[in-house]
C-alpha positions as CSV (number, residue, x, y, z in Angstrom):
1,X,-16.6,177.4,105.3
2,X,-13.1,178.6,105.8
3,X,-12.3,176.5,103.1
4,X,-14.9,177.1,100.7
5,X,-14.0,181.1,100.7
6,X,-9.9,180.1,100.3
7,X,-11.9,178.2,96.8
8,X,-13.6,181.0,95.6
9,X,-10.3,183.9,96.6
10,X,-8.2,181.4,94.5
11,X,-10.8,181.0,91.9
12,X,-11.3,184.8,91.5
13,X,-7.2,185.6,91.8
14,X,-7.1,183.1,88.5
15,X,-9.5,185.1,86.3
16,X,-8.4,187.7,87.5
17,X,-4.7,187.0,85.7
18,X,-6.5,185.5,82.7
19,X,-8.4,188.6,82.3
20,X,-5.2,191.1,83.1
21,X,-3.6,188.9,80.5
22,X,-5.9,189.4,77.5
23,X,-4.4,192.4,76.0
24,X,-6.2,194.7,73.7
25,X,-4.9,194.6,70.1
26,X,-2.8,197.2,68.6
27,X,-4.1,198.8,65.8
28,X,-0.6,200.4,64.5
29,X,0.4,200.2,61.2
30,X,-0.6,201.4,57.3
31,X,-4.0,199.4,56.4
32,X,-5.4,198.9,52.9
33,X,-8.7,197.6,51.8
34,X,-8.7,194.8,51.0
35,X,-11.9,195.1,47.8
36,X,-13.1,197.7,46.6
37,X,-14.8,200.6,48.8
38,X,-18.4,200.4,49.8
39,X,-18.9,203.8,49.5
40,X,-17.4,207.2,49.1
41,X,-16.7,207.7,53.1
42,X,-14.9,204.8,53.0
43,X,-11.2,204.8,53.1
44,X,-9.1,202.7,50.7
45,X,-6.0,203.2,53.6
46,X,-5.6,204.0,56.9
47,X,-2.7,204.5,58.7
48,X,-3.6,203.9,62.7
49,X,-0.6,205.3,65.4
50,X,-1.9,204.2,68.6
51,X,-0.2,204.4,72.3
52,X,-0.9,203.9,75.7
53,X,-3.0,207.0,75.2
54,X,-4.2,207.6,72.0
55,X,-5.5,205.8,69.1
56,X,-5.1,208.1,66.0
57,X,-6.1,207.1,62.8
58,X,-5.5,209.1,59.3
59,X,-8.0,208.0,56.6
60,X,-7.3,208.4,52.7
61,X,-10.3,208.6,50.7
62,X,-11.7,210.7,47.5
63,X,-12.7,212.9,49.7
64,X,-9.2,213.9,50.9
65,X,-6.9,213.2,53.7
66,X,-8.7,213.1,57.2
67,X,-7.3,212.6,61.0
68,X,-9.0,211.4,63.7
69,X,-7.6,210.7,67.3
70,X,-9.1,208.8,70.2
71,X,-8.4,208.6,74.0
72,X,-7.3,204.7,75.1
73,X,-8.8,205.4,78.7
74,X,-12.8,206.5,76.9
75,X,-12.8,209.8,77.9
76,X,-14.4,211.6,75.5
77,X,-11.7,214.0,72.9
78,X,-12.2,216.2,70.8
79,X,-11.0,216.1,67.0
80,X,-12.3,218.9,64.3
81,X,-12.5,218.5,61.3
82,X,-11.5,221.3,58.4
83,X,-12.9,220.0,54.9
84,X,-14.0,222.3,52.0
85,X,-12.9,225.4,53.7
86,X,-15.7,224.8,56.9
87,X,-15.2,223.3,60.4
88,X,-16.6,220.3,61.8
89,X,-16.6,220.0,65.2
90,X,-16.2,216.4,66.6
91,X,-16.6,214.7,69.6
92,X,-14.3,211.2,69.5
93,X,-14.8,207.7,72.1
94,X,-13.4,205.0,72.2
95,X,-14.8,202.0,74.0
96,X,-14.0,198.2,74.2
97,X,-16.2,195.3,73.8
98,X,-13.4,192.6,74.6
99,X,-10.8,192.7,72.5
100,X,-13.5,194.9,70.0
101,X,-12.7,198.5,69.9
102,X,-15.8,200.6,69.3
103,X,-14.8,204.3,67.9
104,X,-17.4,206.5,68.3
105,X,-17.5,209.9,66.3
106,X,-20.2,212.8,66.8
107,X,-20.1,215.4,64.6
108,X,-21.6,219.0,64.7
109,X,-22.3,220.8,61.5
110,X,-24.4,223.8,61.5
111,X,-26.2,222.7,63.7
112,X,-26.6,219.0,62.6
113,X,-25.6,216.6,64.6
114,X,-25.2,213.2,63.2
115,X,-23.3,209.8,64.8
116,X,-20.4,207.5,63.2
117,X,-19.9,204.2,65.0
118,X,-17.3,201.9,64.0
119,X,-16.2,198.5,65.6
120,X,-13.1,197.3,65.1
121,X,-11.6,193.8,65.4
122,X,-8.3,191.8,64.2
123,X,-9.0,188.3,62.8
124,X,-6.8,185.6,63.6
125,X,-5.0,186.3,60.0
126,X,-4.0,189.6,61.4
127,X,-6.5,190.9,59.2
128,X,-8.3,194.2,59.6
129,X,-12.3,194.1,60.2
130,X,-14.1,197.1,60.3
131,X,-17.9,197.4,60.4
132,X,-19.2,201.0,60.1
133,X,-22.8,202.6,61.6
134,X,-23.9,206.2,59.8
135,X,-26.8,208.0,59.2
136,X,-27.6,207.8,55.2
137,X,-27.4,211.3,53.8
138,X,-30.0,210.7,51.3
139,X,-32.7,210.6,54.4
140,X,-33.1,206.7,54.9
141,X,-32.2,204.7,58.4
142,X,-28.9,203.7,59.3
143,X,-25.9,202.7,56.7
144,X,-23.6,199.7,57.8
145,X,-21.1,198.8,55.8
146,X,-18.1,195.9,56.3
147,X,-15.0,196.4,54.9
148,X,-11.4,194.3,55.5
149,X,-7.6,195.6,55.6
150,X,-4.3,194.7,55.1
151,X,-1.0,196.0,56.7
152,X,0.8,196.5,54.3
């Protein structure tokens, strides 16, 4: 018995290292598309500054210039938005799904509440793969669109 539980302490102290070891990527650095946008809410560059902290992101699009910061420990933040002249108040998350980060957005707009989920992953390439969840404004179900980036 004694012997079996010395096993399964070594056993678990192993994973355990090979699971402390598996960093989470870092997402820093300038990123541009890598085709042509999907749609007007999606950003031909980002540039991503992200710490032991935070994850902040600055998107360019037609739409203007727009930041967005996240906590690195998944406590909710909060990250307003000003754009035509109005508010946007935004609640911001940031989760992992292995070495997946999963950026959560929920916005408030008079009154309307609506959700932005992005998953974000770096291929072996060191490429960029993003694969965004909204609501389509027109009144239809769910938008996904899949876009890639290069640092540049």
């Amino acid at each position: 018995m004694k012997r079996l539980i010395s096993v399964v302490a070594v056993c678990v102290a192993v994973l355990s290292s090979v699971v402390a070891a598996q960093e989470k990527p870092n997402f820093s650095g300038t990123w541009k598309i890598t085709g042509a946008a999907a749609d007007p809410f999606t950003a031909p560059q980002v540039v991503v500054v992200q710490d032991a902290k935070t994850l902040t992101l600055t998107a360019s699009s037609q739409m203007g210039e727009f930041k967005t910061a996240f906590n690195m420990d998944g406590t909710p933040g909060k990250s307003p938005l000003e754009f035509q002249g109005n508010t946007i108040d935004r609640t911001t998350k940031l989760t992992w799904d292995g070495n997946k980060a999963v950026l959560t957005t929920t916005s408030d707009f008079g009154g309307q509440s609506f959700e932005t989920k992005a998953v974000w992953s770096l291929g072996a390439d060191g490429v960029l793969q993003v694969e965004t969840t909204r609501p389509d404004f027109q009144g239809g179900g769910p938008v996904t669109t899949k876009v890639t980036y290069k640092k540049s």
